[in-house]
N, CA, C and O atoms as CSV, one atom per row, in Angstrom:
chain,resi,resn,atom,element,x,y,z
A,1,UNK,N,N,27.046,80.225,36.197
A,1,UNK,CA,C,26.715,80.699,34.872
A,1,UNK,C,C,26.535,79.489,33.964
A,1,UNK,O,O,27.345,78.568,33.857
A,2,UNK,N,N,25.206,79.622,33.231
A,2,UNK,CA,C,25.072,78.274,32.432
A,2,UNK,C,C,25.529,79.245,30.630
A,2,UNK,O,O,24.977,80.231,30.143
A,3,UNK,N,N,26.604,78.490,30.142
A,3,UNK,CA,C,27.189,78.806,28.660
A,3,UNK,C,C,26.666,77.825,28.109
A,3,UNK,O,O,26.864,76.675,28.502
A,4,UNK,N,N,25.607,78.253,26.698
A,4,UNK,CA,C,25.171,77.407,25.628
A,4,UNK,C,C,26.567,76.851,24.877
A,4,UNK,O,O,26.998,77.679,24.075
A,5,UNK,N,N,27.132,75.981,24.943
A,5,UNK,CA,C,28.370,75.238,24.029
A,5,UNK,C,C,28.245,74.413,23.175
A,5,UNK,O,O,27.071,74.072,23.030
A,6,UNK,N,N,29.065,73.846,22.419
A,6,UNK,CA,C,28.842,72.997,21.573
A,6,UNK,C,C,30.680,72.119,21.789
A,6,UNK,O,O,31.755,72.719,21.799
A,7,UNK,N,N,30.513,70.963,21.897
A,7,UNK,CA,C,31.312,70.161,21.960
A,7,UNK,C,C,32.050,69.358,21.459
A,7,UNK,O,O,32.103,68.360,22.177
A,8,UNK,N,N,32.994,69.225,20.101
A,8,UNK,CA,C,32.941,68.098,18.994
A,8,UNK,C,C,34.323,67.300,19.556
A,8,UNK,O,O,35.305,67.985,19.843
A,9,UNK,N,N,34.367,65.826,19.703
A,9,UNK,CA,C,35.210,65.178,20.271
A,9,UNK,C,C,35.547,64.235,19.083
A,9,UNK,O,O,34.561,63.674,18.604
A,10,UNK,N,N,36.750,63.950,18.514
A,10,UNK,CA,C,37.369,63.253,17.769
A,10,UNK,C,C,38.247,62.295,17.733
A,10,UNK,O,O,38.900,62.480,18.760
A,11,UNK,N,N,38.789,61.142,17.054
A,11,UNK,CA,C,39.996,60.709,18.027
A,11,UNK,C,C,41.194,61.025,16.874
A,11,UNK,O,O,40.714,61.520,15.855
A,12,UNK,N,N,42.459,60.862,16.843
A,12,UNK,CA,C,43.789,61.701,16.343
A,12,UNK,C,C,44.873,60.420,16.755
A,12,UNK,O,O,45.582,60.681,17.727
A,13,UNK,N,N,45.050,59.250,16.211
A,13,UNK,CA,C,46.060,58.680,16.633
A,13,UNK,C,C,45.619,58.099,18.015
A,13,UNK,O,O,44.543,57.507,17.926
A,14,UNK,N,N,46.206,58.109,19.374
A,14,UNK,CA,C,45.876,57.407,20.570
A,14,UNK,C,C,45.372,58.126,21.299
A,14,UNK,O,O,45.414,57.620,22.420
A,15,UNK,N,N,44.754,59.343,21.312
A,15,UNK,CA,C,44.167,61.126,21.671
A,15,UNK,C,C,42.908,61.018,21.252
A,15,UNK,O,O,42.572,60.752,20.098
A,16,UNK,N,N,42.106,61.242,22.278
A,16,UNK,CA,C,40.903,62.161,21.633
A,16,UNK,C,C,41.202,63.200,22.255
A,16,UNK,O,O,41.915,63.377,23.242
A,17,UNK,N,N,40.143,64.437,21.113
A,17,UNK,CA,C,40.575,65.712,21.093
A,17,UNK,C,C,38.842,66.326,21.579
A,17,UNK,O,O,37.784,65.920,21.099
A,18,UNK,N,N,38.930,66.856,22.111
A,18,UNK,CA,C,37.698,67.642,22.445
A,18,UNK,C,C,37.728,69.127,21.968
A,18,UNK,O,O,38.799,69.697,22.177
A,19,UNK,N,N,37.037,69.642,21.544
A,19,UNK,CA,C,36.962,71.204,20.529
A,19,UNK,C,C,35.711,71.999,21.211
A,19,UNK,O,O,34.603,71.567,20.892
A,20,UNK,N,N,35.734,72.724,21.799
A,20,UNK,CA,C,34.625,73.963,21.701
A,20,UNK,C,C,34.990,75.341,20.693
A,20,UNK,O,O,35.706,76.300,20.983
A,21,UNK,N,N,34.357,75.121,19.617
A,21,UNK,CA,C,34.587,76.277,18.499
A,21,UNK,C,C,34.126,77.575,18.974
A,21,UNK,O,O,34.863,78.554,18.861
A,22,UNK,N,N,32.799,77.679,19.572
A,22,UNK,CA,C,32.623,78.754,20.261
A,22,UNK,C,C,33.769,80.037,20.944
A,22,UNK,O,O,34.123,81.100,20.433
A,23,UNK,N,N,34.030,79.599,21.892
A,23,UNK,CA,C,35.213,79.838,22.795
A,23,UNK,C,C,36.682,79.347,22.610
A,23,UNK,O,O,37.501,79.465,23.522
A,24,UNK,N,N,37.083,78.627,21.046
A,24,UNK,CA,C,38.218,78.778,20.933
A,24,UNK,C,C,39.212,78.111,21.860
A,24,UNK,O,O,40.381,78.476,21.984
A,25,UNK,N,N,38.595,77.013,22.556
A,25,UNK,CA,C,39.454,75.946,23.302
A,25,UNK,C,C,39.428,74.447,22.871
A,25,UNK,O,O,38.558,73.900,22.193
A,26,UNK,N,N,40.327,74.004,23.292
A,26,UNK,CA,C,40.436,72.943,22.896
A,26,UNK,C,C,41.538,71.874,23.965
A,26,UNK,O,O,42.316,72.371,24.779
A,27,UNK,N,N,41.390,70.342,23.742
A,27,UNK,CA,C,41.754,70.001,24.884
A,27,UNK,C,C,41.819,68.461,24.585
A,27,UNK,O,O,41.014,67.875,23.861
A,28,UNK,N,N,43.002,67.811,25.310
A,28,UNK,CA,C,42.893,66.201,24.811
A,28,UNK,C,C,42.412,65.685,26.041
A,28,UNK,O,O,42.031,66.242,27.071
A,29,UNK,N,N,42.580,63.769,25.501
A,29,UNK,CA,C,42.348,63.307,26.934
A,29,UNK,C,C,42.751,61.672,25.956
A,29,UNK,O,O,43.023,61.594,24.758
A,30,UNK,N,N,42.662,60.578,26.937
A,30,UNK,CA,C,42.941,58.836,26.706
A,30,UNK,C,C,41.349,58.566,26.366
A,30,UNK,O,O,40.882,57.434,26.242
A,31,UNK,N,N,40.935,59.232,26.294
A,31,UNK,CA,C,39.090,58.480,25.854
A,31,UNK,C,C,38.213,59.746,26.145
A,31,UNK,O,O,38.336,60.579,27.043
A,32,UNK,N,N,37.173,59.645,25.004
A,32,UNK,CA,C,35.797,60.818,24.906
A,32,UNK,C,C,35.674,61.353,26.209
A,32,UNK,O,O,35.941,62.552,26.289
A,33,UNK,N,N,35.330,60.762,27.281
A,33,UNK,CA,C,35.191,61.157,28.371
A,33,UNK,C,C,35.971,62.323,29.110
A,33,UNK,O,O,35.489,63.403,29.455
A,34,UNK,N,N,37.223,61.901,29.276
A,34,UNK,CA,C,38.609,62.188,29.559
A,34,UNK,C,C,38.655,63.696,28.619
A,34,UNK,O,O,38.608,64.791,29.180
A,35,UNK,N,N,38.736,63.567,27.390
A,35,UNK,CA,C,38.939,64.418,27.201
A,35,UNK,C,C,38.042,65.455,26.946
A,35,UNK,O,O,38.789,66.357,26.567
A,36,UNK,N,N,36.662,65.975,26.913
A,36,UNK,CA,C,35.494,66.787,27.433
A,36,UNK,C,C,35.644,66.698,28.718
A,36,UNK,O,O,34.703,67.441,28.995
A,37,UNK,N,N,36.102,66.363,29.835
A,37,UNK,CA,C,36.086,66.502,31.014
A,37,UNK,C,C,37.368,67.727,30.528
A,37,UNK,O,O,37.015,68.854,30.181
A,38,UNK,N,N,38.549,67.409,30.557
A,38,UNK,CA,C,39.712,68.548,30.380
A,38,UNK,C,C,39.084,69.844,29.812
A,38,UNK,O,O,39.442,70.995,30.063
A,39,UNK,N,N,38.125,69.460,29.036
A,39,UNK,CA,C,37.645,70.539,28.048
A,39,UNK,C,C,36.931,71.383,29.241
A,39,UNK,O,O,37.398,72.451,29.637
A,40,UNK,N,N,35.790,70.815,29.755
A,40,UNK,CA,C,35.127,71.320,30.573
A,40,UNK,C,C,36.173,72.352,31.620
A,40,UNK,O,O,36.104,73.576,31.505
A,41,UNK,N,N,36.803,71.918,32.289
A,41,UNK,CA,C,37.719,71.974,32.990
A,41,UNK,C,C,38.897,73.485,32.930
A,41,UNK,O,O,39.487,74.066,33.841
A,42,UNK,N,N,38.862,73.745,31.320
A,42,UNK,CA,C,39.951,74.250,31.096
A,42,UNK,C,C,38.969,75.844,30.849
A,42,UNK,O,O,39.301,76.931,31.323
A,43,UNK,N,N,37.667,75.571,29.949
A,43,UNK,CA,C,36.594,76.526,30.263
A,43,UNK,C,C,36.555,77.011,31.431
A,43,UNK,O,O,37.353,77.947,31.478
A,44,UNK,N,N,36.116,76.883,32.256
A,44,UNK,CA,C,35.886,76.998,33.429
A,44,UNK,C,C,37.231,78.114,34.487
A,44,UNK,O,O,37.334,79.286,34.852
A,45,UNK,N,N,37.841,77.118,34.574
A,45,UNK,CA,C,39.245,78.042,34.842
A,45,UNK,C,C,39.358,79.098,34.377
A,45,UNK,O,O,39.475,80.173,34.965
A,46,UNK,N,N,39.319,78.775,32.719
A,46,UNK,CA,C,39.758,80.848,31.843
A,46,UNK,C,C,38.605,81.321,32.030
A,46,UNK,O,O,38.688,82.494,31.664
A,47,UNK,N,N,37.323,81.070,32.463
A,47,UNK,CA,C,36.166,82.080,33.097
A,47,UNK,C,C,36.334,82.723,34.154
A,47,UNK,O,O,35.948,83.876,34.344
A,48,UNK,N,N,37.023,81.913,35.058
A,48,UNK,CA,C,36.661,82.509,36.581
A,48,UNK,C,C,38.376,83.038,36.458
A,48,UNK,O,O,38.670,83.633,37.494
A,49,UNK,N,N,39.177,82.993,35.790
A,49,UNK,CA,C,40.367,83.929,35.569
A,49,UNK,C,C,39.864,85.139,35.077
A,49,UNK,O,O,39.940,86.237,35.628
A,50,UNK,N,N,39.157,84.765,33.616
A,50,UNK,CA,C,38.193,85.789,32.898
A,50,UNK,C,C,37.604,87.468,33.864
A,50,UNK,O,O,37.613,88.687,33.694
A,51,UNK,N,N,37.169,86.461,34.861
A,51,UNK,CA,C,35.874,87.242,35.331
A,51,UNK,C,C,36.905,88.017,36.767
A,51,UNK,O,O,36.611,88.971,37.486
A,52,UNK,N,N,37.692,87.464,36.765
A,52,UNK,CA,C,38.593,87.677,38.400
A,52,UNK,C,C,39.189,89.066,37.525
A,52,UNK,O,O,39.294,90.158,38.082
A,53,UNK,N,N,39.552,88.849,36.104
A,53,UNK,CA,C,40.476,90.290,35.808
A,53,UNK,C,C,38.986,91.492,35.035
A,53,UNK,O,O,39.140,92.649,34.643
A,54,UNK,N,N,37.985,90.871,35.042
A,54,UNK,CA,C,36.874,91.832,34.589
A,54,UNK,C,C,36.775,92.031,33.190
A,54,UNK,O,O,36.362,93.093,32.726
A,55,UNK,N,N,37.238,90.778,32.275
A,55,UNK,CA,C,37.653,90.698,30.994
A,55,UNK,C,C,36.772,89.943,29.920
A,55,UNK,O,O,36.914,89.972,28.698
A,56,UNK,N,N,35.408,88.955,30.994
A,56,UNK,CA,C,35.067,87.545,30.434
A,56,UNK,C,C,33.829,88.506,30.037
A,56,UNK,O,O,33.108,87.817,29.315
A,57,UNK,N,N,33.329,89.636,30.169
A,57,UNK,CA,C,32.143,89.981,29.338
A,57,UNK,C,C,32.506,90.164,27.533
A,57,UNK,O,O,31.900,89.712,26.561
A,58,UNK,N,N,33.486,90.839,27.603
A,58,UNK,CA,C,34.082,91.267,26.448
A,58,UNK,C,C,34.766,90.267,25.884
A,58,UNK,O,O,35.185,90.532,24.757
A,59,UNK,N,N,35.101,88.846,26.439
A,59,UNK,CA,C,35.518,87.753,25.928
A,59,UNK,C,C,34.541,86.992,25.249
A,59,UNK,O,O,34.725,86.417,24.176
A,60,UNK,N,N,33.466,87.005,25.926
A,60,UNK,CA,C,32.171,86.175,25.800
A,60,UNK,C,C,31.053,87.050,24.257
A,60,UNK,O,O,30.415,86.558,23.327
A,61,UNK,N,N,31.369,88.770,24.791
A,61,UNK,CA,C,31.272,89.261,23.628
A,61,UNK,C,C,32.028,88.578,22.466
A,61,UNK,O,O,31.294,87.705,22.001
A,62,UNK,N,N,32.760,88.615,22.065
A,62,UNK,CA,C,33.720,88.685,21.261
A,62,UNK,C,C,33.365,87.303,20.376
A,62,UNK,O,O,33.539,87.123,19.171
A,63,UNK,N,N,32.840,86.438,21.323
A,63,UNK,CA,C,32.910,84.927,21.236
A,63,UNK,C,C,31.258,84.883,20.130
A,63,UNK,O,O,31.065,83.988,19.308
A,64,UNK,N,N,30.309,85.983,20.371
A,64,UNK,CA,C,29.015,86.254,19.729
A,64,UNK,C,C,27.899,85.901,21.091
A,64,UNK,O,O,26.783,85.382,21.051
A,65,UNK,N,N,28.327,86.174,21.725
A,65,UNK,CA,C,27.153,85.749,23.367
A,65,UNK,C,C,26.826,87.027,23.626
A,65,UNK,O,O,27.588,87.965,23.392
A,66,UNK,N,N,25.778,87.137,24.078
A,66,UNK,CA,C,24.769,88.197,24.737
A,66,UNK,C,C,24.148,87.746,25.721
A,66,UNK,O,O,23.983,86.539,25.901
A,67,UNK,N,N,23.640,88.819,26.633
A,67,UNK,CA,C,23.043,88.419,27.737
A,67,UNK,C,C,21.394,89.078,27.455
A,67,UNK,O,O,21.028,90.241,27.288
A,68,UNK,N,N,20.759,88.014,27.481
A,68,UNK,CA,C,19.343,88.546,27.501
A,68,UNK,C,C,18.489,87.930,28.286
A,68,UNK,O,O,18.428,86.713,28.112
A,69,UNK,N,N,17.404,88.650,29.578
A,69,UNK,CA,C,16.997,88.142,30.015
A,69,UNK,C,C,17.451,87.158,31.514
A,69,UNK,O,O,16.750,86.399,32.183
A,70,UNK,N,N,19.021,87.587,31.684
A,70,UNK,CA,C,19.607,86.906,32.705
A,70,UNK,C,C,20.500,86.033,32.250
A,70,UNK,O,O,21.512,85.652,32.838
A,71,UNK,N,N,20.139,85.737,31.258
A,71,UNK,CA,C,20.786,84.709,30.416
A,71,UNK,C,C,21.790,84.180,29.250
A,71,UNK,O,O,21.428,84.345,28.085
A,72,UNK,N,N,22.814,83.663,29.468
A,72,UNK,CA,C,23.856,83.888,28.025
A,72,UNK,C,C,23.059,83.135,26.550
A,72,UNK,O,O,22.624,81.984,26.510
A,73,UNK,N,N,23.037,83.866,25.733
A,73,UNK,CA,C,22.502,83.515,24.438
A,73,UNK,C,C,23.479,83.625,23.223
A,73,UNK,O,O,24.316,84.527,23.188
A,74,UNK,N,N,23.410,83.065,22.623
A,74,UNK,CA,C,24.079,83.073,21.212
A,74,UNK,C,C,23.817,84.033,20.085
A,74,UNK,O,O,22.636,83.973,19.745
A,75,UNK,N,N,24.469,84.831,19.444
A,75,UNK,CA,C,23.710,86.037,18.790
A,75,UNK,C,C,23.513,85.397,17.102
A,75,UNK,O,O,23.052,85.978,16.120
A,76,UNK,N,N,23.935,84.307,17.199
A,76,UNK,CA,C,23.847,83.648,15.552
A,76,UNK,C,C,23.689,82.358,15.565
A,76,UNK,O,O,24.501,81.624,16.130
A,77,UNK,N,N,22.578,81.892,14.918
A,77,UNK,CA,C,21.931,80.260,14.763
A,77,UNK,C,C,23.352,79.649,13.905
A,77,UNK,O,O,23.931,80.102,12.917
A,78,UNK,N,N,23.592,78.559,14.658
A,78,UNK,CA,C,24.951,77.589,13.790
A,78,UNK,C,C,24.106,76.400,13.049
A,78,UNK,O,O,23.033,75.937,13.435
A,79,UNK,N,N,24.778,76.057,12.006
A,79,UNK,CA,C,24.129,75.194,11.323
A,79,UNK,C,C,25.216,73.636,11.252
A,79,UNK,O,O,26.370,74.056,11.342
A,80,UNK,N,N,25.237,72.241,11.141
A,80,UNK,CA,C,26.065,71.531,10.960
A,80,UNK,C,C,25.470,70.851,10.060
A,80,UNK,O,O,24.269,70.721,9.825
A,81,UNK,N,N,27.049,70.108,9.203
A,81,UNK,CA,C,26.255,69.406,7.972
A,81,UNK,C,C,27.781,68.342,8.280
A,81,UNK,O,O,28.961,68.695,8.295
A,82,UNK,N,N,27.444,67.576,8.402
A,82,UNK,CA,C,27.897,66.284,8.169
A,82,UNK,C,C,28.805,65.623,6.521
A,82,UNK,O,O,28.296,64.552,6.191
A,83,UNK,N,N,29.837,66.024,5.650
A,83,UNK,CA,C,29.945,65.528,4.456
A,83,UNK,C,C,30.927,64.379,4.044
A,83,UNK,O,O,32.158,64.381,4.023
A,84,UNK,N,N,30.350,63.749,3.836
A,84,UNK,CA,C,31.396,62.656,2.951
A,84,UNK,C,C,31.993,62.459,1.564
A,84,UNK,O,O,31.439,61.860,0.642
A,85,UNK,N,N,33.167,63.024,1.531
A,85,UNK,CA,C,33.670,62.569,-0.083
A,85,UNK,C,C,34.236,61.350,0.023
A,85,UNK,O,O,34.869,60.686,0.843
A,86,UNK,N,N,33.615,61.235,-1.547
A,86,UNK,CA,C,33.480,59.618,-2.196
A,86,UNK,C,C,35.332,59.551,-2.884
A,86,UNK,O,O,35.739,58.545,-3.464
């Protein structure tokens, strides 16, 4: 299953933090890498747990995903804005 995601990785002290807002996980690691790998990782697992208890449609619902066409889609365009206070 290919999931459209979005990924935002930060660092927090000696941690980076990896975030998928989508799906509501989140995940550290010792460097960017490291920690989107956990991220990846930890997705993955609660899917195929997800899908083993017959739960990940209505999760994935829930999350704003639809299936159209074979395919998982997003049911709402996200926008990002970048801000800096002075």
């Amino acid at each position: 299953m290919e999931l459209p995601i979005t990924i935002e990785v930060w660092q927090k002290e000696k941690w980076f933090v990896a975030k998928c807002s989508e799906l509501d996980f989140i995940s550290q690691g010792k460097t960017r890498e490291e920690a989107k790998q956990h991220l990846l990782e930890v997705i993955e697992i609660q899917c195929e747990e997800m899908s083993a208890m017959g739960t990940l449609d209505d999760y994935l619902g829930e999350c704003g995903y639809r299936t159209q066409d074979g395919q998982l889609t997003q049911q709402a365009e996200k926008y990002f804005e970048l801000l800096k206070q002075v």
